[in-house]
Each structure stands twice: as C-alpha cells, then as structure tokens.
C-alpha positions in Angstrom: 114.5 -79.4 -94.9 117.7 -79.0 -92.4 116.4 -75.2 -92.1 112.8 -76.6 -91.3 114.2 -79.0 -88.8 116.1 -76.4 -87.0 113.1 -74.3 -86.8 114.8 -71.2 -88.9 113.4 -69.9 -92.0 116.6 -69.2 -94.7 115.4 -66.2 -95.3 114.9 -64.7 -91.5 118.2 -66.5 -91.0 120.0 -63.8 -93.3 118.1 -61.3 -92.1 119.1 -62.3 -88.7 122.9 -62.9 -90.0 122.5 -59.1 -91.0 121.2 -57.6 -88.5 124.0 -58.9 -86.3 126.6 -56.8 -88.4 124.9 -53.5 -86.5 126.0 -53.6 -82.8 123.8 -51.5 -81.7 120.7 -54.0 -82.8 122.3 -56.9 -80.8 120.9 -54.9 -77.6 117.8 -56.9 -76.3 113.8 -57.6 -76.9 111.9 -54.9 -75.8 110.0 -57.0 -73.4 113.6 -57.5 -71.4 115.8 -54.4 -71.5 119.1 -54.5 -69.8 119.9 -52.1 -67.2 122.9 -49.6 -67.8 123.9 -50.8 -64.1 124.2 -54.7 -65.3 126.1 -53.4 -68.5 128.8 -51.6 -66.8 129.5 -54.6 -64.7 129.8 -56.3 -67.6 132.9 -57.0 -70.2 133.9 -53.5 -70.8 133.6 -54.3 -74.8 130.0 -54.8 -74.5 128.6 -53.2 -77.3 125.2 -52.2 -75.6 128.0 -50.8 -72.5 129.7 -48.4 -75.3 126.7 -47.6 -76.8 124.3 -46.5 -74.1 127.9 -44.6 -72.5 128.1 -42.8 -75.9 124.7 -42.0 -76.2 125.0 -39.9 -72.5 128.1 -38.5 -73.5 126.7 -36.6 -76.6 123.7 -35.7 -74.7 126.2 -34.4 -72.3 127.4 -32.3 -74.9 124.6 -30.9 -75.9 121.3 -28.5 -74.5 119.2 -32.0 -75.4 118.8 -34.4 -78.3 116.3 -36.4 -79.7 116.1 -39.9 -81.2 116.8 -38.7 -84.9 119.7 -36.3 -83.7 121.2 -39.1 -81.7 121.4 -41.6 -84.7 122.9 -39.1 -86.8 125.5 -38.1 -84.9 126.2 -42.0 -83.8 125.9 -43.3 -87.1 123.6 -46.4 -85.7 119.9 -47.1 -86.6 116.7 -45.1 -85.1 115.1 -47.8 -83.9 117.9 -49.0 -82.1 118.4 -46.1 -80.1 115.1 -45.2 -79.3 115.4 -48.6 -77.7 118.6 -47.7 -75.6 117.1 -44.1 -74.8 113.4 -45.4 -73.4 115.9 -48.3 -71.2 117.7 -45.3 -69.8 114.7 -43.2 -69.2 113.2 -46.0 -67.6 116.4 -46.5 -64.9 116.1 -42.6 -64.3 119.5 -42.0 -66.5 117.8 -39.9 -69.1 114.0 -37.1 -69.0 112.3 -35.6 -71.7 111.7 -32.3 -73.2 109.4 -31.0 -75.4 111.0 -28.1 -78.8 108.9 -26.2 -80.5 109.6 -27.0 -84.6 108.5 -24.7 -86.9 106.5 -26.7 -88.4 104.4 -29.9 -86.9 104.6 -31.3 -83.7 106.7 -30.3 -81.0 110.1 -32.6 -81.0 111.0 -34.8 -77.8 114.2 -34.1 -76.2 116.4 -36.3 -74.1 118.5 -34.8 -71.5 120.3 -36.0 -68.3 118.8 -36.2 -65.3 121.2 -35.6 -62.1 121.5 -39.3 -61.9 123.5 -39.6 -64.6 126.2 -38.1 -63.1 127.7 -40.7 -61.5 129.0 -41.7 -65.2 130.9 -37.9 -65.2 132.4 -38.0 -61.9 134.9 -35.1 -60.0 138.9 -35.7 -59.8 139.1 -36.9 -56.0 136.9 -34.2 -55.4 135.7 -35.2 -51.8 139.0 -35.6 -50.0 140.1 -31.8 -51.8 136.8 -30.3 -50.5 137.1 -31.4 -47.2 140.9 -30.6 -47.0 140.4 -26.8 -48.1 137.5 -26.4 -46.2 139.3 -27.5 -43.1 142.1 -24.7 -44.4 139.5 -22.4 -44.6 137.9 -23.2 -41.4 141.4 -22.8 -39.3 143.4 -19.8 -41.8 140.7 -18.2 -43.5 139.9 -17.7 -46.9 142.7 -15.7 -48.1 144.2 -19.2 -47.5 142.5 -21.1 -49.3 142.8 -18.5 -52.3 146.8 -18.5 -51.7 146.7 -22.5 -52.0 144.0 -22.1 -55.4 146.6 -19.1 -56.9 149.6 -21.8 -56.2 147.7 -24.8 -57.9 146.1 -22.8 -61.5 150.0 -21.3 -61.9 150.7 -25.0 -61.6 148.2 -25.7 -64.3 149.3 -22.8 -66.2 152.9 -24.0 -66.2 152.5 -27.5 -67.3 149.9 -26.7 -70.0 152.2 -23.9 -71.5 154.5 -26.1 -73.6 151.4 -28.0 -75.1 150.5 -24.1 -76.2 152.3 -23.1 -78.6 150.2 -22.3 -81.9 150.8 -18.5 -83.2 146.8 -18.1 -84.5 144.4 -17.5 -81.5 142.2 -20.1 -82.9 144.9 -22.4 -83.1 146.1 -22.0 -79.5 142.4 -22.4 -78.2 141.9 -25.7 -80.2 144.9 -27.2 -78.4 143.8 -25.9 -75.0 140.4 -27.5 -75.7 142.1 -30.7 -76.4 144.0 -30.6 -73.3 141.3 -30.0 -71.0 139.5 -32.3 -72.8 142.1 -35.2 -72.1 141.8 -33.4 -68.3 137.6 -34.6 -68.6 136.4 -31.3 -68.9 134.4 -32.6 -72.6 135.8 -29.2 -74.1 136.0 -28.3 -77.5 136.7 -25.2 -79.5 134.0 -23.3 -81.7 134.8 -20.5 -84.4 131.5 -18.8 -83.8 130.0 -17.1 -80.7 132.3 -14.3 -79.8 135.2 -12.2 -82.0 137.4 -15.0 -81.5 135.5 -17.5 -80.8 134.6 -19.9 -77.8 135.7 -22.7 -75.9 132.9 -24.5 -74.5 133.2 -27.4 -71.8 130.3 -29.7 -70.7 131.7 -31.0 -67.9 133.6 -30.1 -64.4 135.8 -32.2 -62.3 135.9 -29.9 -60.1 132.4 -28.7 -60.1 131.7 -29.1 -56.5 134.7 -26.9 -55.5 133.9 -24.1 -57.9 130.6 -24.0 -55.8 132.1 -24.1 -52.7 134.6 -21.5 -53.2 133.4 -19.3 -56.2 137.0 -17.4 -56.1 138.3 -20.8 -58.6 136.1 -19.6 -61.6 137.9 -16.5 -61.6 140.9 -18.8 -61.3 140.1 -20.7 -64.2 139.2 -17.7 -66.3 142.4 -15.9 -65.5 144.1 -20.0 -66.6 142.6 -18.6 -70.1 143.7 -15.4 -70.4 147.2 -16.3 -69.5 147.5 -19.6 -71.9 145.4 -17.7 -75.1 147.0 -14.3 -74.3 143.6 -12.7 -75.1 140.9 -11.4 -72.9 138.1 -14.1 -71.7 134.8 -13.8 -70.3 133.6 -16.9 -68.8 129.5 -17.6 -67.9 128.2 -20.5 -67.1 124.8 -22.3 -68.0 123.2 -24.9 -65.7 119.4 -25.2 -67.7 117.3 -28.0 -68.8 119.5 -30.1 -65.9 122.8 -29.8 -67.8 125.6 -27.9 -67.5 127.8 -26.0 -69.8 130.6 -23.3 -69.6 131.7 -21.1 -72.3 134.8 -19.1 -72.5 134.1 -16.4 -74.5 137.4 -15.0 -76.4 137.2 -11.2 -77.3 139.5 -8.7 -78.6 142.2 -8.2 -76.6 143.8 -4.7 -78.3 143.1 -2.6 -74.9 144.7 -5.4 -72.8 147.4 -4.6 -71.1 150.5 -6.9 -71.4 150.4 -9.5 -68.7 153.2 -9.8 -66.2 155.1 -13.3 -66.0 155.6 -13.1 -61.9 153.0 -12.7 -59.0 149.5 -13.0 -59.2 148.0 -14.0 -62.5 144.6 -13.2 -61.6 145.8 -9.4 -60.5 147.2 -9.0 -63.6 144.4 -10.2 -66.2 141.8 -8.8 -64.4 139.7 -6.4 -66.8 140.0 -3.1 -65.8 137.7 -1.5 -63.2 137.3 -5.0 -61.7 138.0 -5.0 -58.1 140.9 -7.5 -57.3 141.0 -9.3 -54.3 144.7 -8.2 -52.4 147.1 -11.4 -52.5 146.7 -13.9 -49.5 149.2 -12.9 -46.3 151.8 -15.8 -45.6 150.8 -18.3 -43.1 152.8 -18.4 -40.1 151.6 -21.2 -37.7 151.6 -20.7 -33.9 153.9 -22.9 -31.9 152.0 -25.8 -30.3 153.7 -25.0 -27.0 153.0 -21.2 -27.2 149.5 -22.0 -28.1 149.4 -24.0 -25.0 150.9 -20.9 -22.9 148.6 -18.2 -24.6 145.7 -20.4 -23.7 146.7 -20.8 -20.0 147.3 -17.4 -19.6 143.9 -16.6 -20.7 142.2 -18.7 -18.0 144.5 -17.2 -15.6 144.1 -13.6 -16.3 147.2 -13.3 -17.5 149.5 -12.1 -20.0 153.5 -12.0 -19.9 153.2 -12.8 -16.0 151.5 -9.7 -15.4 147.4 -9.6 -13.9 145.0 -8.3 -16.5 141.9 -6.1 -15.2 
C-alpha cells in the first residue's frame, strides 16, 4: 500500500534501482536529450560528460564505428549509446556512413564531423603560427626550418631517456605512449609494415604541418632518430578523420646516423633530395637600416651619387 501511495510499482522500483547501477542509462528521456555543450559546463564527473567524451574519442580512433562496435569496446549497453550517438548527431558532433557487410544490410557508421574538433584542440597553436609565419614573412623560410630543426632536436633530446627498450617493438610502444601523453592518441601496432606501425589519430600541431609541410619530414626524421630504424610516414585525412601512420621498415641498408648537425640530413633515405641547412640570421642594425634607407631616396650609397 505505501508503494501504491507513492505512485511506484515494487517491481519497476527495482528495475529502476537497477538500471541506475549502469551510468550510461542515467542519461535522459529521449523526448529531452542533453546537449554535449550543457554537459561540459557541467560537473566534470558527469557521467553522460565522460561518456559522450569517450564515445568521440574512440571514434577518433578509428576510420568509423557503429552502435554495436561502440558498446563493445565501451563495455555499456546498445541502447544507451545509440541514445548518446543520435544526441551528438543531432548537435552536428557526429555524421553517418554507410559499410558494405557481406552479408545483409549495409552497417551505419559514425564518424566525426569537423565540429568535433573543438574537443581535440592544437597546443597554443595560434600564437606559434602567427609567430613563424611573421619569421617567415621577414627571414625567409630557411628560417623558419632552422627554428623547426632547433625545436624536433629538442623533442628528440628529452624523449631519448624515456627510449630505452633494446627490441624495436619495445622502443616504439614507449614512443607511442609518450606521444600519446603529448595528445597525439598514438599507439603502437605489430602488423602493417616489417616492424610494425605507430599510428596517431590526432595532431596538435596539425595546423602548422599544413602551413609549413617541411615539419612532417621533421617529425618523421624525430622517428628514425628515437627507433633507430628507417620510417615512412603517410598520412590519411578520409571519411572526415584523420590518421597518421609511421610505418617501420627494415633498416639493414641504413646508414648509421650521426649524433651532431642536422638530423633530418642524416636520416634521409638515400636519393632523397635534402634541403641545405638554414644560413645564420644576422639582423641589420636599426640605425644602419635607417641609413641604407635614406641613402636609397637620395641616390646614394657611401656618400657617393649613383647613376
């Protein structure tokens, strides 16, 4: 009778009870889906927050996923995150795909749209551009590729000691975690090339790379040095995602790599043409910038009249 007067059936009661163990069924009626953009301003132990976060970041990882692949890999019910996946495709997070399967019906895919970027965002990415594209506007690009040479040995130097395995595969699993703690989303994979691969699904830098292309060779040559083995590097930017694998091959032609100058000189494969090393900068004087520029306008030059 106390159930009655409350207006709850026991038995829905402990279903309800239940279903409250499962986080990810706590989300919301259908009828009234949250938005991703009122979840992140929210406590940031939401449960629908993490969820709906994790379900990009392994669609992130991935050339698309659908609903079933998605709750396998999560470990959380179907309909539950069909119900998170239609709320993101609905606020222009997520689109759809159609596989081929063998057999029945083609399969729906969800993959990122270029919205959902703004939840994968650069490493103070803006203020870099700008800076080295004022570099390259007032030295030149040789400049800018002496300034990206000085920051990769950087990266090379302080990643070194965190490489220390003696198996290849063992050296490129701890480089994968590295840049993967550097939000690259990289991880190592046995299969796909004689040594295997290290694949990364994400960029912080992404919007440098296309700027100045030079920095993939950069960050291949960062490889080569780190694995001691030769790397190819390609890059894959269908079905709206992106994805770069570094390929490790065999490395018994290689020739030994030097510890000073230019690293990407000295891993470059052979009869690859190598850029020559940027010249030193030498800034003019401001006051003999000043002279050279009032001797111009006076037809001038060391106090002599120019024809």
């Amino acid at each position: 009778m106390e159930a009655i007067r409350k207006g709850i059936c026991p038995f829905s009661h402990r279903l309800f009870k239940k279903r409250l163990t499962r986080p990810l069924d706590l989300c919301y009626n259908e009828a009234e889906p949250l938005s991703l953009s009122s979840v992140m301003d929210s406590d940031n132990s939401s449960p629908i927050r993490n969820q709906k976060q994790a379900i990009l970041g392994e669609i992130k990882r991935s050339d698309g996923l659908s609903v079933g692949e998605l709750a396998e890999r999560m470990n959380l019910s179907y309909m539950g995150v069909k119900q998170h996946c239609n709320a993101l495709e609905k606020e222009g997070y997520l689109s759809t795909q159609r596989r081929a399967k063998r057999v029945g019906r083609p399969e729906k895919l969800y993959i990122l749209t270029e919205k959902a970027n703004e939840f994968f965002p650069q490493k103070g990415t803006p203020f870099v551009l700008e800076l080295l594209e004022s570099i390259d506007d007032v030295y030149g690009s040789l400049a800018v590729d002496r300034i990206l040479h000085r920051l990769y040995s950087r990266r090379i130097e302080a990643l070194r000691s965190r490489i220390s395995a003696s198996a290849l595969s063992e050296r490129a699993r701890q480089l994968a975690r590295a840049r993967e703690e550097e939000g690259y989303m990289s991880r190592y994979e046995p299969s796909g090339a004689p040594h295997g691969q290290v694949l990364e699904f994400h960029s912080p830098v992404l919007e440098i790379l296309d700027r100045f292309p030079r920095a993939r060779e950069f960050e291949r040559a960062l490889f080569e040095r780190l694995l001691g083995t030769q790397v190819e590097r390609s890059e894959d930017r269908t079905r709206g995602g992106f994805r770069v694998a570094f390929l490790l091959l065999d490395s018994e032609d290689r020739e030994p790599v030097e510890e000073a100058g230019s690293f990407v000189a000295s891993s470059e494969a052979p009869g690859r043409e190598v850029a020559p090393p940027p010249p030193v900068i030498t800034p003019i004087p401001s006051a003999a910038r000043g002279t050279a520029v009032r001797e111009k306008r006076c037809g001038k030059r060391n106090g002599q009249v120019l024809d």
